[in-house]
N, C-alpha and C positions, 0 to 999 in steps of 0.2 A: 557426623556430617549434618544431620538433621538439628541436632542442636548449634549448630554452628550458623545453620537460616533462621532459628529462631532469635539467636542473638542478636544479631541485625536489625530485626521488629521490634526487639524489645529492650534492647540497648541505646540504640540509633534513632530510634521510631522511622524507620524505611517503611514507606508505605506499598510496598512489593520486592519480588524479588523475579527476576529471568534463570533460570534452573539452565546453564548450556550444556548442548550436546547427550539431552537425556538419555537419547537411544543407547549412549556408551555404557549407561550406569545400570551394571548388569548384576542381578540379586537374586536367586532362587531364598529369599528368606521367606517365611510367612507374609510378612509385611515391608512389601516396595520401597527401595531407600526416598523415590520419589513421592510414594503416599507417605510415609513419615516427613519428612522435609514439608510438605503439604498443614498435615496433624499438626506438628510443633510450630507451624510459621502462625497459623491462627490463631491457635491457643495463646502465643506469644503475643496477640496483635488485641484481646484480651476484648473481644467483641468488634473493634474496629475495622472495618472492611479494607482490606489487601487483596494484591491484585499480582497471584503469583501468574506467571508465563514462561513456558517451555518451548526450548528449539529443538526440534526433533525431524533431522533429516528425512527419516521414512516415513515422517505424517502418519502417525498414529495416533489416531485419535481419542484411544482410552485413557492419556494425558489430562484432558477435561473433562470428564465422567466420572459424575459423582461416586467417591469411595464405597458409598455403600451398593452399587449396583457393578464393583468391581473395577472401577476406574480409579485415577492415581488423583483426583481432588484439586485437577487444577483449572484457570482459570481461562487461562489462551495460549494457541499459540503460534509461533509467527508463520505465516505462511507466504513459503518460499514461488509455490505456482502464480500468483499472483505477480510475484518479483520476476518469475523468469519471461512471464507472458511481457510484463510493461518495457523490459531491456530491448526484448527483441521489437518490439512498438516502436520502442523510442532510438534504437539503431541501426534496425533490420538485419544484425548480426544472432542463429543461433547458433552457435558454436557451442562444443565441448558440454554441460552439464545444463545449457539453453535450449537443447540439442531437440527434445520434446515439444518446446511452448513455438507458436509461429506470428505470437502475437497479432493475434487476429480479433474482430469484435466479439467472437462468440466464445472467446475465452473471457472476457471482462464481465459480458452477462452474467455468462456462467458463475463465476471466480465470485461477485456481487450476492449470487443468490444465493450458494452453497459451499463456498469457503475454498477448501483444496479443490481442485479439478483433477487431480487423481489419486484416487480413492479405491483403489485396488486393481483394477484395470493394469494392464503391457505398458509399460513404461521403455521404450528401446533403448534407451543412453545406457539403461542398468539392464537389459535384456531382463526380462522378469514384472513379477506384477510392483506396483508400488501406490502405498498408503492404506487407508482402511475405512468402512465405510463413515461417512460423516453427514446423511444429507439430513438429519435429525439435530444438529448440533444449531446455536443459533449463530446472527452476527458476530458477536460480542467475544463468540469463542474463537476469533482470529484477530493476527494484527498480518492488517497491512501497510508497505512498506515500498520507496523506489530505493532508497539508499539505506545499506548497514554496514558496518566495519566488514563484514569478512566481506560481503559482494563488491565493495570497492576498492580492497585492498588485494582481490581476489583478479582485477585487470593489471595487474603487475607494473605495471605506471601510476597507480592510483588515483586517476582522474575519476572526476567527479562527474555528475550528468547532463549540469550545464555546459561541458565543453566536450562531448562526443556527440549531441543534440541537439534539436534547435531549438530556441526557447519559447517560440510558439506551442511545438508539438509539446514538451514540458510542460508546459501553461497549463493544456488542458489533460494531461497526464496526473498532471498534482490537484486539480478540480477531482478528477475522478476518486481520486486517493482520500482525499479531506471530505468527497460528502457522499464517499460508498458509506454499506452500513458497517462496515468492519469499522476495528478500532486502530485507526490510522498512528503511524509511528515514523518520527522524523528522526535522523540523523544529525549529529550536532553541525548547525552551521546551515545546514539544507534549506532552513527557513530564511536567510539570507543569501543564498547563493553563495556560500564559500567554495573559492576557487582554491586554496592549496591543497596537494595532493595527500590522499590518506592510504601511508601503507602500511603492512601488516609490521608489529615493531615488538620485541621480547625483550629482555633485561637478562640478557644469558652471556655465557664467555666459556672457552672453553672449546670441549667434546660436545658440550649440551647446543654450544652458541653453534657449530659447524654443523649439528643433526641439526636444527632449526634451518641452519640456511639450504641445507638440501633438502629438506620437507617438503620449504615453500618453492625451491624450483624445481621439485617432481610434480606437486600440485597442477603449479598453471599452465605445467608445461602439457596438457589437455588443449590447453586454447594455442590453436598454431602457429599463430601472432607473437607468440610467447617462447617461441621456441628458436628464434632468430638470435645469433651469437652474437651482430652486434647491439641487442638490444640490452642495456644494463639494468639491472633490478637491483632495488635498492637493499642494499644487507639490512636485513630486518633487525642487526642485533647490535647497531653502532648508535650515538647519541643524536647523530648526526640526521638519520632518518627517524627520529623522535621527532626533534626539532623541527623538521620540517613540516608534521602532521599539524603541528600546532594552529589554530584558528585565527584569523586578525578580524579581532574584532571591528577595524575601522571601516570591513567590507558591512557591515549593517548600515551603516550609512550612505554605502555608493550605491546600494543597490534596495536603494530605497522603495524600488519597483517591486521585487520582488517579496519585500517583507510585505507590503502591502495585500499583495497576492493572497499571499497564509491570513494575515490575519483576517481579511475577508469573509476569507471562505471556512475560518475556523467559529466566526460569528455566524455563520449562514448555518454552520452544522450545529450552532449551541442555542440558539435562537429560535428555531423554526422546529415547530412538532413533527412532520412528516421526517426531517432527517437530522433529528436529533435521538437514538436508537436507546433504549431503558430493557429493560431486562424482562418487561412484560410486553414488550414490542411482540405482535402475530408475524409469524417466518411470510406471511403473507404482503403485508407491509412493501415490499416493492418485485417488482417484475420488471423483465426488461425484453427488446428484440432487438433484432440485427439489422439492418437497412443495406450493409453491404462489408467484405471484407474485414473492412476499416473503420465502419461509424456502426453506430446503433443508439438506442435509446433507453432510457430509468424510469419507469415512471414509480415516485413514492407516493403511498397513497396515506389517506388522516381517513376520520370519524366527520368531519366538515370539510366540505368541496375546496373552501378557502384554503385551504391547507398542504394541500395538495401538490405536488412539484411535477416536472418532467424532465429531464438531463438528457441532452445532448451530445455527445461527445462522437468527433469527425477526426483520428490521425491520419486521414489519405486525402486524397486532391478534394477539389469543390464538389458539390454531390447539388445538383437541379432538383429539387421537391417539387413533383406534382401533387402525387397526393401517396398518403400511406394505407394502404389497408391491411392496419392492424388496429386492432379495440385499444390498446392501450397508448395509443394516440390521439385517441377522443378525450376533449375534456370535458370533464365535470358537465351536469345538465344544466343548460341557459348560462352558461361558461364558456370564453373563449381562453386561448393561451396568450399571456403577454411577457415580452421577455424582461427579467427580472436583473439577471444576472450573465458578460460575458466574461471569455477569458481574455477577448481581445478588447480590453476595455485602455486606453490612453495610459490609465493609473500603474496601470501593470507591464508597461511596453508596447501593450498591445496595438495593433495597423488598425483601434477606432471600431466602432459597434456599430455592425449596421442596419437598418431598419427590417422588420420581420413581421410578413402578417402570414399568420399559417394556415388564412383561412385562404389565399390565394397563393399565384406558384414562388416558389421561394430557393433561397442557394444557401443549402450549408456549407460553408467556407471548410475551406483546410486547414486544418490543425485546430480544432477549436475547444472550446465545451462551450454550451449555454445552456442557462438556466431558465425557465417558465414557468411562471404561474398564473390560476384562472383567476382571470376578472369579471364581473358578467355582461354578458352578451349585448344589453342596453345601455346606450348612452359610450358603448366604446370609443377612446379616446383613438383621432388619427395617427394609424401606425409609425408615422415618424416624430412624432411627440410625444411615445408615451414615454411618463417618467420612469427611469431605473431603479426605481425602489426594492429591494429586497423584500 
């Protein structure tokens, strides 16, 4: 198996590989099927930097820790608390295996600063503790994520988040996703809003094809929406629900709004020092606070004032800003904040950006995110004409 990941780097030139369902891959040998698979994937890649990632239900961390200090040498990996905190955000349903996250704002701070949000701790959906400690690990060593094959094949409809959601609150959901410092990971079509459904689909017939389809309705049958007889699920093992998953591409064009969105804010994160995150990035580098259930604040800090960001993000009703007293809401010295960037900007669908001075009282709107950066203090441009310049 291990040389079977190496093949792929060095056959193919795959510049990484996703290891699934690590926790499964069980080995009392000297040496972890997964620290080999590791060995041989880089040796393979023959100095070239790859970029292996593990799914590992129980969030265990010793997945990315370096081999030599006993860890399995890998690079990232996806992390699910992040995915369950933003479903329940973005539908206010937790059910079944969401059961833990309440999606609230101090789960996103959290989730931001230090990756898993549980980390050994009572875990009650699985009665017992779950995950292992990680607040040492940096950004880089998570992906974050709103959409993946198993979480949306996993609502047994396979609707996608544009159509359980609004696309406001989305808006600023996929802000947060593209310029947290984790390494953000899209589902095919996501960056377009692909509306066909994605369900769970095998290549089986048989014994094997009939264990498959009762697998997948013991699964979801967790979620109690899903347990209704006349709701149909698709046979996971016909051509028919293949077919269906398939992408049209002609939606990159109707939803010209939404590409625009990503590509945005994927320049914002590759552009800009404060949140574009490198491997010598200080765990310091950003902080955050809560303002209320539903909103809070990022602030990303540089080496130069100019550089500097603050993030916004509001998924509950309008919130009245008198004033905040938190330090991380001051900006920069002989700095004020000027907004750079929203979600609710015309380009993206958005209901229109509206004027913001934060040095006086102000309304963070519903569903949002915005962006800020300091300009200084003198010669400030009139709050309703400063340019949106990133």
């Amino acid at each position: 198996m291990s040389k079977n990941g190496a093949y792929w780097i060095d056959e193919f030139h795959f510049d990484g590989l996703r290891i699934d369902a690590t926790q499964a891959l069980f080995d009392s040998s000297p040496e972890h099927i997964v620290t080999a698979i590791s060995k041989e994937a880089r040796a393979a890649s023959r100095g070239l930097g790859i970029y292996l990632v593990s799914e590992n239900e129980p969030q265990q961390t010793d997945m990315v820790r370096p081999v030599a200090t006993g860890g399995h040498g890998l690079d990232a990996l996806w992390n699910d608390d992040f995915h369950h905190s933003a479903i329940v955000a973005l539908t206010g349903r937790n059910e079944a295996y969401l059961h833990d996250h309440h999606g609230k704002a101090q789960e996103f701070v959290s989730a931001a600063k230090y990756g898993y949000l549980f980390q050994g701790q009572r875990y009650d959906w699985q009665d017992g503790p779950r995950g292992t400690p990680g607040l040492d690990l940096r950004p880089w060593n998570f992906i974050h994520f709103l959409e993946n094959h198993d979480q949306i094949a996993n609502t047994g409809i396979g609707a996608r988040l544009s159509q359980v959601t609004s696309p406001a609150r989305l808006r600023a959901l996929t802000a947060l996703q593209l310029l947290g410092p984790q390494t953000p990971m899209l589902f095919q079509g996501q960056e377009f809003g692909s509306s066909p459904p994605f369900y769970y689909f095998a290549d089986r017939d048989g014994e094997i094809a009939a264990s498959v389809r009762n697998g997948r309705r013991d699964f979801v049958s967790q979620f109690p929406n899903l347990t209704d007889e006349q709701l149909v699920i698709a046979d996971p093992c016909t051509r028919e629900t293949f077919e269906k998953v398939k992408l049209d591409w002609s939606e990159w064009e109707q939803h010209a709004a939404t590409v625009a969105l990503h590509r945005d804010l994927l320049a914002l994160r590759r552009t800009h020092k404060a949140l574009s995150w490198h491997p010598h990035a200080a765990p310091s580098q950003i902080d955050g606070s809560v303002l209320s259930s539903a909103a809070f604040l990022l602030r990303y800090f540089a080496d130069q004032p100019d550089d500097q960001r603050l993030l916004f993000i509001n998924f509950g009703r309008d919130q009245v800003i008198d004033s905040i007293p938190d330090p991380l809401f001051a900006p920069p010295i002989h700095h004020q904040w000027q907004l750079t960037w929203s979600s609710e900007d015309p380009r993206y669908g958005g209901s229109g950006r509206r004027p913001y001075d934060l040095q006086d009282h102000w309304v963070l709107n519903a569903d949002v995110a915005l962006l800020f950066r300091p300009v200084p203090a003198e010669g400030r441009r009139d709050r309703w004409d400063a340019p949106m310049n990133p």
